[in-house]
Backbone bond lengths (Angstrom), bond angles and torsions (degrees), N, CA, C in turn:
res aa  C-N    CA-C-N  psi(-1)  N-CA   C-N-CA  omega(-1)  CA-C   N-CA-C  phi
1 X - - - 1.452 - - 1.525 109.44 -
2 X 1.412 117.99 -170.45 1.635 125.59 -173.78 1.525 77.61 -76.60
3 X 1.003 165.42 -167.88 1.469 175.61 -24.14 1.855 120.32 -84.77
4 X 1.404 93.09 -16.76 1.556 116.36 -177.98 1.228 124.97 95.55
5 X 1.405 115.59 7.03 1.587 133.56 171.17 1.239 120.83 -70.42
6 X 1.254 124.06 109.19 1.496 145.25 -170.87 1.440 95.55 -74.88
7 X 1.272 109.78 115.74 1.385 129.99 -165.25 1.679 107.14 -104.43
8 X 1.172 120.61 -58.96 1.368 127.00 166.93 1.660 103.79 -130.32
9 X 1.488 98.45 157.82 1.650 100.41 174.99 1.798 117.88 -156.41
10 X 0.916 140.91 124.81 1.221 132.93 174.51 1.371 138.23 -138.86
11 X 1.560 139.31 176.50 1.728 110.47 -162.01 2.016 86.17 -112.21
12 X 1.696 83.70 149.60 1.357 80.22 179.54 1.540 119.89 -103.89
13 X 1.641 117.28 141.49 1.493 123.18 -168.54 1.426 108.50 -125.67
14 X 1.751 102.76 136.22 1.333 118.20 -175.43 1.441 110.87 -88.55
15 X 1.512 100.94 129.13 1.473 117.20 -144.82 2.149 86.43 -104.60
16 X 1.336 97.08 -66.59 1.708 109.78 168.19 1.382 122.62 -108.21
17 X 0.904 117.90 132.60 1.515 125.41 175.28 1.541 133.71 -154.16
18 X 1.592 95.74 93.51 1.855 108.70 -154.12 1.708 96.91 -124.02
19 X 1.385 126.53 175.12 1.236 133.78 -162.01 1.807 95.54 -78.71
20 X 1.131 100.98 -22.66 1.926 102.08 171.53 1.119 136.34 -92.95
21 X 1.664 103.83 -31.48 1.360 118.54 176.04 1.820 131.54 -132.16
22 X 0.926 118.26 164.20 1.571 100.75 166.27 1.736 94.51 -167.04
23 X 1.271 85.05 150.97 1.613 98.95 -178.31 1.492 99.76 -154.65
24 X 1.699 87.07 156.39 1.779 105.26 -145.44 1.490 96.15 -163.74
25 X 1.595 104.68 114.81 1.678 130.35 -163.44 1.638 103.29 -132.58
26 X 1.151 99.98 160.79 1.605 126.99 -168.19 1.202 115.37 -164.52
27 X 1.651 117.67 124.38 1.284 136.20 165.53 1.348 110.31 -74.24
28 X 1.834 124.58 105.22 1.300 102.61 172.36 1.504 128.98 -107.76
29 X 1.081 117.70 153.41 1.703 128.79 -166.61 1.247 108.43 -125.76
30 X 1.820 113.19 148.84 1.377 117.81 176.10 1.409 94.51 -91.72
31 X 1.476 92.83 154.21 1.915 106.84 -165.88 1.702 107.95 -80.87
32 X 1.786 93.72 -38.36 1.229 89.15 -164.42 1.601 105.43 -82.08
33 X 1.608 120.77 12.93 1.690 116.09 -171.28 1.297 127.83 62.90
34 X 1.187 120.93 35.72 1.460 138.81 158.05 1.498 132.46 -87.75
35 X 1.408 99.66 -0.94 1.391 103.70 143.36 2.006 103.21 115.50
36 X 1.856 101.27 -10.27 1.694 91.76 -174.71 1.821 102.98 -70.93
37 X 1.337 99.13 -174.33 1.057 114.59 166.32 1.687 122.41 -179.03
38 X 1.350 138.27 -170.29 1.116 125.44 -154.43 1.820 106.74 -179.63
39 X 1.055 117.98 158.69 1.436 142.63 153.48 1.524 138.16 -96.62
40 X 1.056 110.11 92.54 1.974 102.54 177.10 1.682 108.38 -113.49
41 X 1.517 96.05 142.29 1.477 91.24 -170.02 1.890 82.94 -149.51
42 X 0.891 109.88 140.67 1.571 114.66 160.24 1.345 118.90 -139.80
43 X 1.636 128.13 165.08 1.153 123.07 173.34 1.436 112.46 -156.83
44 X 1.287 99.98 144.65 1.756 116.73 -153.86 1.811 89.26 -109.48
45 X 1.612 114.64 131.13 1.233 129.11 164.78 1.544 93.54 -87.14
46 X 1.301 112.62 162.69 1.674 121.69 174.27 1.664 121.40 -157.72
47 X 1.273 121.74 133.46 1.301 106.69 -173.68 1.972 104.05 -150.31
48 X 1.290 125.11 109.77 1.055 152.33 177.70 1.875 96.20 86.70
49 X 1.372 111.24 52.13 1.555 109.94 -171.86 2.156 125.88 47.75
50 X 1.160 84.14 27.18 1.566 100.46 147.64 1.423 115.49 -116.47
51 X 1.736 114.59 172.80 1.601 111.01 -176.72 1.662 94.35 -120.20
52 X 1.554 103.91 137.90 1.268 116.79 -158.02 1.512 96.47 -121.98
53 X 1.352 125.47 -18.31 1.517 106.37 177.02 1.530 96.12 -165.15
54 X 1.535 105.60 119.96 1.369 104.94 -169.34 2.379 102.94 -114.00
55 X 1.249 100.86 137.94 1.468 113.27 -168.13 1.944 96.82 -123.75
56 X 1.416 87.71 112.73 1.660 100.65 -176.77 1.714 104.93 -104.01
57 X 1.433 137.10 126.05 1.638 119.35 -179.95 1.614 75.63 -138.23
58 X 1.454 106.65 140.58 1.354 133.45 -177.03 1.416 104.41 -133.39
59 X 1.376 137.55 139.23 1.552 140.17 -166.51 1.616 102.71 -160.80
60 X 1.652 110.76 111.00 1.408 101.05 -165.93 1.538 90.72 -130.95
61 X 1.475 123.38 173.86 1.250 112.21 -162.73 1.755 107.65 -179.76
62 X 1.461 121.91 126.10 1.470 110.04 -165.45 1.263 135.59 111.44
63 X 1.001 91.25 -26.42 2.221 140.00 -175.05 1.919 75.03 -49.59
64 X 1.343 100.67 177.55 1.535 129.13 148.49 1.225 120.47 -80.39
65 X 1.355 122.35 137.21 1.505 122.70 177.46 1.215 129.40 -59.48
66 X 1.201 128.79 108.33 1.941 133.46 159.45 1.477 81.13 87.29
67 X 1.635 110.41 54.15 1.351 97.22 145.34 1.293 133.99 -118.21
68 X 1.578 140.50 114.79 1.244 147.99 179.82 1.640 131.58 -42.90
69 X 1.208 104.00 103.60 1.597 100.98 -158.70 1.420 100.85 -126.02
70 X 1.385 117.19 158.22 0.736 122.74 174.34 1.753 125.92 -120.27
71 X 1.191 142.75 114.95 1.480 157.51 -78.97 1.948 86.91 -142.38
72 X 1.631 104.66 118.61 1.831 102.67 174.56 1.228 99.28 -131.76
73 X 1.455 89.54 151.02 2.246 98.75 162.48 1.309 91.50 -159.59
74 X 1.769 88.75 134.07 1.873 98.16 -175.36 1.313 110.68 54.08
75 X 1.415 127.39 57.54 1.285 134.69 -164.13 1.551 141.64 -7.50
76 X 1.490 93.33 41.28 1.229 112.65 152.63 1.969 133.52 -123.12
77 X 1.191 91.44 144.67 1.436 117.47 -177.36 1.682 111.80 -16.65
78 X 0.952 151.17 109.75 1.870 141.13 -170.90 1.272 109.55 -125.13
79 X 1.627 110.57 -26.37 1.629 100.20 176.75 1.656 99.86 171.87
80 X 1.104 114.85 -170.91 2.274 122.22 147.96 1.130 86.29 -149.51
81 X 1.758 76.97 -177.09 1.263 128.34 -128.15 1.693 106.83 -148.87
82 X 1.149 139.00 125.00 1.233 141.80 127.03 1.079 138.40 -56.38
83 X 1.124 141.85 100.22 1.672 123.79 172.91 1.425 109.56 -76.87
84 X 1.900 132.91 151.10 0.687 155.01 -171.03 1.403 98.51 -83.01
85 X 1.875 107.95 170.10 1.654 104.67 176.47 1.272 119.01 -79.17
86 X 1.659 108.93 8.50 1.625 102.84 161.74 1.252 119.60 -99.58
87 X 1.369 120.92 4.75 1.836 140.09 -177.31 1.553 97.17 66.33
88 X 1.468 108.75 64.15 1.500 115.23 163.17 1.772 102.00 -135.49
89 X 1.521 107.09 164.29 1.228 122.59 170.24 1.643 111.86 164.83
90 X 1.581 106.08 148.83 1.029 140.12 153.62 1.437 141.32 -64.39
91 X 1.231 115.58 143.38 1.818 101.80 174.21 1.865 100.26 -170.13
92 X 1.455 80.11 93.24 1.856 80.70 170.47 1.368 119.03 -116.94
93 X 1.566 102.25 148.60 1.885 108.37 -165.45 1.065 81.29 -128.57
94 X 1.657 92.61 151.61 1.902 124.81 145.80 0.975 116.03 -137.06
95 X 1.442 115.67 153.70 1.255 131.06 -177.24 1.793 101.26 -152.04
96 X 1.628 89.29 147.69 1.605 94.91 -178.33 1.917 94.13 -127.22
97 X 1.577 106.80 148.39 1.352 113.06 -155.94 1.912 95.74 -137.23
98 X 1.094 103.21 123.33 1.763 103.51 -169.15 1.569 63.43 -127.23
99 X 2.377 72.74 124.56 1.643 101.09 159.35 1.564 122.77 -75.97
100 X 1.414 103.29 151.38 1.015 109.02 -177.62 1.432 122.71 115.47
101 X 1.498 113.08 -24.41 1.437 117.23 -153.71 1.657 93.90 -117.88
C-alpha cells in the first residue's frame, strides 16, 4: 500500500521464451496470510533480440476495500491501483519500444 506495506508478493517464472516472445507470470500471495491474492502475467514482443512491445495484466483480489496502492516489479515503481469495495482490482499496461532509440 501507500505506507510501504507489502500487500501481496510473488517470484516470477518464465512460462515462454523464444527469439520473438517471452512471457513471465506470478502467483501472488499475502505474506502475512490474510487471505489476498493476485495474478501477474506479462509479455514481451521481440524483434532482432530487442523488446518491441511490452503487455503488463495484474489481477488482485481480497485486498481491503478502496485501498490505494501502489504497483512494483524488480523494485521499481509500474503504476497503482485502487481496490474496489470488494478489495479487488486490475491494472493493465502497454508499451511499444522501437529499437534503437
Amino acid at each position: 500500500d501507500r505506507t510501504g506495506q507489502v500487500l501481496l508478493h510473488g517470484a516470477l517464472t518464465t512460462s515462454k521464451d523464444t527469439p520473438k516472445e517471452m512471457e513471465r507470470e506470478a502467483d501472488l500471495a499475502d505474506p502475512s496470510g490474510q487471505g489476498g491474492s493476485g495474478e501477474f502475467e506479462m509479455e514481451v514482443e521481440r524483434k532482432d533480440g530487442m523488446a518491441t512491445e511490452t503487455e503488463i495484466d495484474l489481477e488482485v483480489e481480497k485486498l481491503p476495500a478502496q485501498l490505494d496502492c501502489e504497483v512494483f516489479l524488480d523494485r521499481r515503481s509500474i503504476g497503482t491501483l485502487v481496490t474496489s469495495k470488494k478489495g479487488k482490482a486490475e491494472l493493465k499496461l502497454e508499451w511499444k519500444t522501437t529499437p534503437g532509440r
